[in-house]
Every structure is written in structure tokens, then in C-alpha cells.
Residue, then its C-alpha position, 0 to 999 in steps of 0.5 A: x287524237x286529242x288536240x289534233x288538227x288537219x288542214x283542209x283545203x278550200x275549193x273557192x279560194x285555196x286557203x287552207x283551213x286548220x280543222x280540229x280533229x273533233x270536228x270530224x264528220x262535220x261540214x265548216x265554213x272557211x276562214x277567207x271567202x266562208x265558203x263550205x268546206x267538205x267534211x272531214x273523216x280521217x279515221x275509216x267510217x264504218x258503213x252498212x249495206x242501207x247506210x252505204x248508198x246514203x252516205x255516198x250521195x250526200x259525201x261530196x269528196x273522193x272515197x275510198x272503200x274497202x269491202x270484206x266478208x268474214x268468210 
């Protein structure tokens, strides 16, 4: 996804703020009122049985989990 961005939606003023798809994983500032934006993942994040609590305290957006097993 080379020279790709996303639209990211601010949660204190609406705006929408283009994200390049490089910045993926990370948090930004908005461009109108600079507040936090969320980060952005727009590729499926793997995560591990440790990792899995961790990252769903700190990710602050819905999440959409998926979970197999090889058997």
C-alpha cells in the first residue's frame, strides 16, 4: 500500500484527517483543534495469548477479533 492513505475521523471536532498508511499502528495529532487521534490499523494485527490483554487496554477504538486454532 505504498503512497496510500486513510481518512481518520477526529473525535473532538469531526474533521477528517488524511493518514498515510506508513503511519499505521501509530497515534497523530489532528490537523484542526490538534487533538489525539486513534491509531490506525487497517491490515489484521496479529496478537498472541500475553499480547492480547495488553493491546486491548491501551487500543482505545472498536476491535474486531477473529480466533482459531489449527486443529
Amino acid at each position: 500500500m505504498e503512497n496510500s492513505s486513510f481518512l481518520v475521523p477526529c473525535t473532538s471536532c469531526g474533521k477528517a484527517n488524511r493518514v498515510p498508511a506508513s503511519k499505521e499502528g501509530l497515534a497523530g495529532r489532528c490537523g484542526h483543534c490538534r487533538a489525539m487521534l486513534k491509531p490506525l490499523y487497517y491490515q489484521p494485527h496479529p496478537l498472541t495469548e500475553p499480547g492480547f490483554d495488553n493491546f486491548i487496554q491501551r487500543y482505545q477504538g472498536p476491535v474486531v477479533a477473529e480466533f482459531w486454532a489449527p486443529w
